[in-house]
ZAMARGU-4260 file (C-alpha; in steps of 0.2 Angstrom, whole numbers, plus 5000, padded with zeros to 4 digits):
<rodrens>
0) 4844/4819/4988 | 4850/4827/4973 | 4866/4837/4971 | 4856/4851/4966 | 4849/4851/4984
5) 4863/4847/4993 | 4871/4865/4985 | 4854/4873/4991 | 4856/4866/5009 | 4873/4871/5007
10) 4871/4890/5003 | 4858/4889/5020 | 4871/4883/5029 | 4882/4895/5025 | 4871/4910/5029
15) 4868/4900/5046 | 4886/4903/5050 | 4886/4922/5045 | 4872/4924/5056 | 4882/4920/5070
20) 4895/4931/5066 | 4909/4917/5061 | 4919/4926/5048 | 4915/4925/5029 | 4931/4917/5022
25) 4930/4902/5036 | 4912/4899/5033 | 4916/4896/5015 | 4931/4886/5017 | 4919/4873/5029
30) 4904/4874/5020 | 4913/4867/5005 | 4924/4854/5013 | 4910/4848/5021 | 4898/4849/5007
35) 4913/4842/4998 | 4915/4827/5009 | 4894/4825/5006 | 4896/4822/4988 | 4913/4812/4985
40) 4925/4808/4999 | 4934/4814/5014 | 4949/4811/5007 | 4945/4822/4991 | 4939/4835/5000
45) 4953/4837/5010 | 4963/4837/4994 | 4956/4851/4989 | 4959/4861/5008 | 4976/4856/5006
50) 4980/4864/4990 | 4968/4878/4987 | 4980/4889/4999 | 4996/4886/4990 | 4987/4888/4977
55) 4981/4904/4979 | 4995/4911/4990 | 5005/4910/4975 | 4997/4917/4960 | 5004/4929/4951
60) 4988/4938/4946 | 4983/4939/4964 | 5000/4949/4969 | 4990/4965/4959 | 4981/4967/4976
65) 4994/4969/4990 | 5000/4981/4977 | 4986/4992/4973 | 4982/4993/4993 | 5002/4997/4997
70) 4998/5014/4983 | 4983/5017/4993 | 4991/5017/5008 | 5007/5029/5004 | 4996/5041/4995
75) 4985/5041/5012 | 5002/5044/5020 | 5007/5058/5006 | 4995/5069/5011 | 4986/5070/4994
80) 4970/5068/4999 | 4972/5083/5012 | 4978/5093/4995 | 4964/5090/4983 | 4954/5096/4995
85) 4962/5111/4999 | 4965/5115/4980 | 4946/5112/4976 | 4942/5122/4990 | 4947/5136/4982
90) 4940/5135/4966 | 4924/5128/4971 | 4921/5135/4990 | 4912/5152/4987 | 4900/5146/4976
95) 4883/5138/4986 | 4885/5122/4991 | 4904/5123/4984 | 4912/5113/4996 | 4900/5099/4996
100) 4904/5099/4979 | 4924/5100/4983 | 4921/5086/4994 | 4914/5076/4979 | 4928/5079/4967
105) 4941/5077/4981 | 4932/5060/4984 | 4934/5055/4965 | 4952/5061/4964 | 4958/5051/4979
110) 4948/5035/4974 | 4960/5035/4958 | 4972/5032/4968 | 4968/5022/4984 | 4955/5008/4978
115) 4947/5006/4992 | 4929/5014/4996 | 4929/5013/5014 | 4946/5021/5015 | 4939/5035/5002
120) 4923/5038/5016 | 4936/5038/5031 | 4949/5050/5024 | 4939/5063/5016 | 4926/5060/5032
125) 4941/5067/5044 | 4946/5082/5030 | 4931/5088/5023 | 4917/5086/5039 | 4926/5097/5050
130) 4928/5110/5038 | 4908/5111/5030 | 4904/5112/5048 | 4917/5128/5051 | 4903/5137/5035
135) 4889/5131/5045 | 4884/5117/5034 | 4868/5108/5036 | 4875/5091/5044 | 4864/5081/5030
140) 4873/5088/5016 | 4888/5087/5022 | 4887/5069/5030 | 4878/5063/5012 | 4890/5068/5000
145) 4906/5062/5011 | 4896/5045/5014 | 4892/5047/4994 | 4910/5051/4989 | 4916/5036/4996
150) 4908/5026/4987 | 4919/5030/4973 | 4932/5022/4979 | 4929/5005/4970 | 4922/5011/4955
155) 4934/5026/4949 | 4950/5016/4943 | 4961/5008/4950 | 4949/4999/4960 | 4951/4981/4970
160) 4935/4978/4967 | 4936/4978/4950 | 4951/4968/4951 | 4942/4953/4960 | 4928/4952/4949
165) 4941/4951/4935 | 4949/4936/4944 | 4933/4927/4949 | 4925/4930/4930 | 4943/4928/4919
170) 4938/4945/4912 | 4953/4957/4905 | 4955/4969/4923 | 4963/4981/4911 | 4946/4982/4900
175) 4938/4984/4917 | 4948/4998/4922 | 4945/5008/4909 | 4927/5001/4910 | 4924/5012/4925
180) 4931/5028/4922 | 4917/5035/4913 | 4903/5030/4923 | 4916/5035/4936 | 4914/5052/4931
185) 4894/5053/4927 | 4892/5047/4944 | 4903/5060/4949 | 4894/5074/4941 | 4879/5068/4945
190) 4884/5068/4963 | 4888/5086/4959 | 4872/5091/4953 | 4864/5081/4965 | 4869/5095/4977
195) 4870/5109/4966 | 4849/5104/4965 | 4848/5104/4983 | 4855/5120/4986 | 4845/5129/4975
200) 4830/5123/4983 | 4834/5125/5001 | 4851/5138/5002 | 4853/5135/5019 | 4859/5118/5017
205) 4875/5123/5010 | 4880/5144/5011 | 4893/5152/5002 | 4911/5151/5007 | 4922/5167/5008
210) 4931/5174/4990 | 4948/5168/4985 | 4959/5178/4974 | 4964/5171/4957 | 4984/5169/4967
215) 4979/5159/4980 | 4967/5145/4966 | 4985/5144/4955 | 4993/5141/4971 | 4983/5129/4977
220) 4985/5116/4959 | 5003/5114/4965 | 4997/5100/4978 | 4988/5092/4967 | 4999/5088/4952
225) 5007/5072/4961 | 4988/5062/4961 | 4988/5067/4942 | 5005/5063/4937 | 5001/5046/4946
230) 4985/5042/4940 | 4990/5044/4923 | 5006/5034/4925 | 4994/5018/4929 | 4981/5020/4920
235) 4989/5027/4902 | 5000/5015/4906 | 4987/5000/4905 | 4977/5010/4891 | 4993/5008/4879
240) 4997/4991/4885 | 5016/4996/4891 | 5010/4990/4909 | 4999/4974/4913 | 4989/4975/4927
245) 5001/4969/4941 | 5014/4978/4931 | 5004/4995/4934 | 5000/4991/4952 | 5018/4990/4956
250) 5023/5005/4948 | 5009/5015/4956 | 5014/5009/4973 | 5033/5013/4970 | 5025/5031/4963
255) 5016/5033/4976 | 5029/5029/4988 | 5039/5045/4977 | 5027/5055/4981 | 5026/5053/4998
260) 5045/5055/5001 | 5045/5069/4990 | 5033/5080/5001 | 5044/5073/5015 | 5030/5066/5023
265) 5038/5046/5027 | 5042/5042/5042 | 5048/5024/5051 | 5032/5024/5060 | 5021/5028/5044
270) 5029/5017/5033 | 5027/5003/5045 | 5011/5007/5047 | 5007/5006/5027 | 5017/4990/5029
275) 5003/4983/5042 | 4989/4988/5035 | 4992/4983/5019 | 4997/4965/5025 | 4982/4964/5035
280) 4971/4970/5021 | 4977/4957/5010 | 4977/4945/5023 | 4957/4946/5024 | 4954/4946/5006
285) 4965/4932/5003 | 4955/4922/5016 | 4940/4922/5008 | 4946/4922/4993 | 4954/4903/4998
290) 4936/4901/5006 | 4927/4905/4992 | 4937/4894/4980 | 4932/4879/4992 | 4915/4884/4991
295) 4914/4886/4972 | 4923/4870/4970 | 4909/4860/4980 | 4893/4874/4973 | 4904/4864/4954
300) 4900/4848/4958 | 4882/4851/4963 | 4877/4859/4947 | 4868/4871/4956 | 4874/4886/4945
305) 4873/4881/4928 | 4855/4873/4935 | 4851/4890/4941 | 4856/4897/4923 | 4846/4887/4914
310) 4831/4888/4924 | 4833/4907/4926 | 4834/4908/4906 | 4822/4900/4903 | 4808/4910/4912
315) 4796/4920/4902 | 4800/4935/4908 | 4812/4949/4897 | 4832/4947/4902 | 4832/4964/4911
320) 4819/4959/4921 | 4830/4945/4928 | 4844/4957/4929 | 4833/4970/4942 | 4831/4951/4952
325) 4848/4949/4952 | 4854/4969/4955 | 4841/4969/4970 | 4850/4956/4979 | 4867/4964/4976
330) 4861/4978/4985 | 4852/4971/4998 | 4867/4959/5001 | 4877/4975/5000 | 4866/4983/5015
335) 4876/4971/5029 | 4891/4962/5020 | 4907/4969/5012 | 4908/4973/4996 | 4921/4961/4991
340) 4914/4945/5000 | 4897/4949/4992 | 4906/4945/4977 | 4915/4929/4980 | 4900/4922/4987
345) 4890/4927/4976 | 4897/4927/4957 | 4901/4910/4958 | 4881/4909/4958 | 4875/4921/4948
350) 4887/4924/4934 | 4881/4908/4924 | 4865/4917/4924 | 4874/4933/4917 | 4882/4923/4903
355) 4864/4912/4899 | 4855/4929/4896 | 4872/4936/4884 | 4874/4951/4895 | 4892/4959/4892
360) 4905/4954/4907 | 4913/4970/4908 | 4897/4978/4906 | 4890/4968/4920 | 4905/4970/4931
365) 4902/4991/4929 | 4884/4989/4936 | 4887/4975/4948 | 4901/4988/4956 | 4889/5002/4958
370) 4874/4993/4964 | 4887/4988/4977 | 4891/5006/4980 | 4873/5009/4982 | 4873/4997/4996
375) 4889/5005/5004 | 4878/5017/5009 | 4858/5011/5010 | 4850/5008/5028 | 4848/4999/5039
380) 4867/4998/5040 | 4877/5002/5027 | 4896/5001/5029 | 4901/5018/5023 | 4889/5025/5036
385) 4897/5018/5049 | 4915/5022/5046 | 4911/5040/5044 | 4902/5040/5060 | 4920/5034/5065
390) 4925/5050/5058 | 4912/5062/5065 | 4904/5050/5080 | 4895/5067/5085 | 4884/5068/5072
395) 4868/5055/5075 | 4865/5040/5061 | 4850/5046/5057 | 4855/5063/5050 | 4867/5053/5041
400) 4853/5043/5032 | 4844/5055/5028 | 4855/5064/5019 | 4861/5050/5007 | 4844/5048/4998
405) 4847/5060/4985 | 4863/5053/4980 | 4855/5035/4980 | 4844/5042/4968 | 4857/5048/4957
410) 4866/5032/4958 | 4850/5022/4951 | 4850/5036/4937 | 4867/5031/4931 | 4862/5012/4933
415) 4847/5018/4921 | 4859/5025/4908 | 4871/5012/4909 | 4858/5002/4901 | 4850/5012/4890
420) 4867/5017/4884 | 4880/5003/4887 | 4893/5010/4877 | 4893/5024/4889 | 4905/5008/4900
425) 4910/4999/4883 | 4918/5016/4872 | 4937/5016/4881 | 4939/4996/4884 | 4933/4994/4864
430) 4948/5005/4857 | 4961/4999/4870
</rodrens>
């Protein structure tokens, strides 16, 4: 058998063990020591389960994670999701559809400084649900653009996920950051108009909120000057080159950590808590990050991707049409599996492919994010559906469904756009 086959059977085998549920990073790590022990030894193949860990474990590039989830976690604790909200409430809340639209930009505010989609969905899920539903919003809209909004969370700088594909593809995660924050906010207004749309149509969907006076909107920017100030500290900070990456991830978190103290909002409990969840965040991500670096070292010895790049380069077809092949499986990977594991498992694959047909990294890495948002929230599961059923469990999946597909569209537009116009991702990493 060939080792191009053996990698096949491999990749099979893998999916078998997902299919029963054994967790991601664990499949990997014994479908490449195994496949490892195929095509050398035993006693190389536990070579490399030996030292991959340690390995790993102990990069420095790698720490930029635990970090960026710890800011996440004392801004969560800070209250400053709760204070966006609030302040865009005010402005935005009498027009139609306003707080929908508050919900949005609340979504993309918090997302630049948590990371994490999922956490994005779940917090404003708890903030901004109960409140469109207090205005008699219709349970689609307000489901959809919570469930929408989350999906920021990995594309709006900083984001983790951004940093892992940096790490898996050696590609600059500053260049990346900066990369995203653009299309970051297209989406965003898209998302925005997206409702806006929708409410002109049908006004019942969203109904205008009561008046404020101009007092109470000035008042109301005092909560959110701490996500600005600390968004700026990271990102102008990576933008100007005085912080790396890791550099910029410690200072958020101890900004962050500020923050929180200074609205008096730490507690022993709630900084223990960050403390956990952090650890067990990076825990999981660490796992099948040591997984997937067994498995790559074993898919590296078959040949399989760089067979797969050539074949794949060499079809007849034009190199956007094999990008749409590759983008579809993103997303329908992106339907049942976590965002992060779909790209460890898969780059490893795929990203010969990427480099065969000259497409640009950072470029790719924009649109391979938000194709994974996409997926975040597409049926039949969809993950950011799920944790904001956690948040609202008394509103039915299926009206949650329902009212994502005018946000999937939008998506798919700035995926359109982004190739049409790839400078639209490449303008801020090109003068950094």
């Amino acid at each position: 058998m060939s080792s191009e086959w053996i990698g096949i059977l491999g990749i099979l085998l893998l999916f078998v063990f997902l299919a029963l549920k054994m967790y991601i990073g664990i499949a990997m790590a014994l479908v490449g020591f195994l496949g490892l022990c195929v095509i050398q030894d035993t006693r190389s193949a536990l070579y490399i389960l030996s030292i991959t860990p340690l390995a790993e474990s102990k990069s420095y590039t790698l720490s930029v994670i635990p970090l960026f989830i710890l800011m996440g976690q004392f801004a969560f604790v800070s209250g400053v999701s709760e204070d966006i909200y609030k302040a865009l409430h005010a402005w935005l809340g009498r027009c139609r559809g306003g707080l929908a639209m508050a919900t949005i930009m609340a979504c993309g505010g918090f997302a630049a400084v948590c990371g994490s989609s999922l956490a994005t969905g779940a917090t404003m899920g708890m903030v901004a649900i109960p409140e469109m539903n207090k205005y008699r919003y219709d349970q689609r809209l307000s489901t959809g653009c919570v469930a929408a909004g989350g999906t920021l969370g990995i594309l709006i700088p900083p984001s983790i996920g951004f940093v892992l594909y940096g790490i898996l593809v050696e590609a600059s995660i500053g260049k990346l950051f900066m990369a995203g924050l653009l299309p970051g906010l297209l989406l965003s207004a898209l998302f925005v108009l997206t409702i806006h749309v929708q409410c002109r149509i049908k006004p019942a969907l969203g109904p205008c909120g009561p008046r404020t006076s101009w007092t109470v909107k000035l008042r109301s920017l005092k909560g959110a000057w701490g996500m600005i100030l600390l968004f700026v500290l990271v990102m102008g900070g990576i933008y100007y080159g005085i912080f790396t990456p890791t550099e910029a991830a410690g200072m958020g978190a101890f900004g962050s950590l500020l923050l929180a103290l200074s609205r008096k909002r730490v507690t022993w409990g709630n900084l223990l808590w960050s403390l956990q969840e952090t650890g067990a965040t990076t825990a999981m991500i660490f796992l099948i990050i040591i997984g997937a670096n067994i498995f790559s070292a074993f898919l590296g010895l078959t040949g399989l991707p760089m067979w797969l790049a050539d074949t794949m380069a060499a079809l007849p077809f034009p190199r956007y049409a094999v990008l749409a092949v590759m983008l579809t499986i993103f997303l329908a990977l992106g339907c049942v599996m976590d965002c992060y594991a779909i790209m460890i498992l898969v780059l490893p694959i795929l990203f010969p492919v990427v480099q065969a047909l000259q497409f640009d990294p950072i470029w790719f890495g924009v649109i391979m994010v938000i194709v994974l948002e996409a997926g975040l929230i597409t049926p039949p599961i969809g993950l950011n559906v799920f944790v904001l059923k956690a948040a609202a469990p008394n509103i039915p999946l299926s009206t949650v469904f329902r009212g994502i597909w005018p946000f999937l569209i939008a998506m798919l537009a700035v995926i359109v756009l982004l190739t049409i116009f790839p400078q639209i991702a490449l303008f801020i990493p090109a003068h950094m």
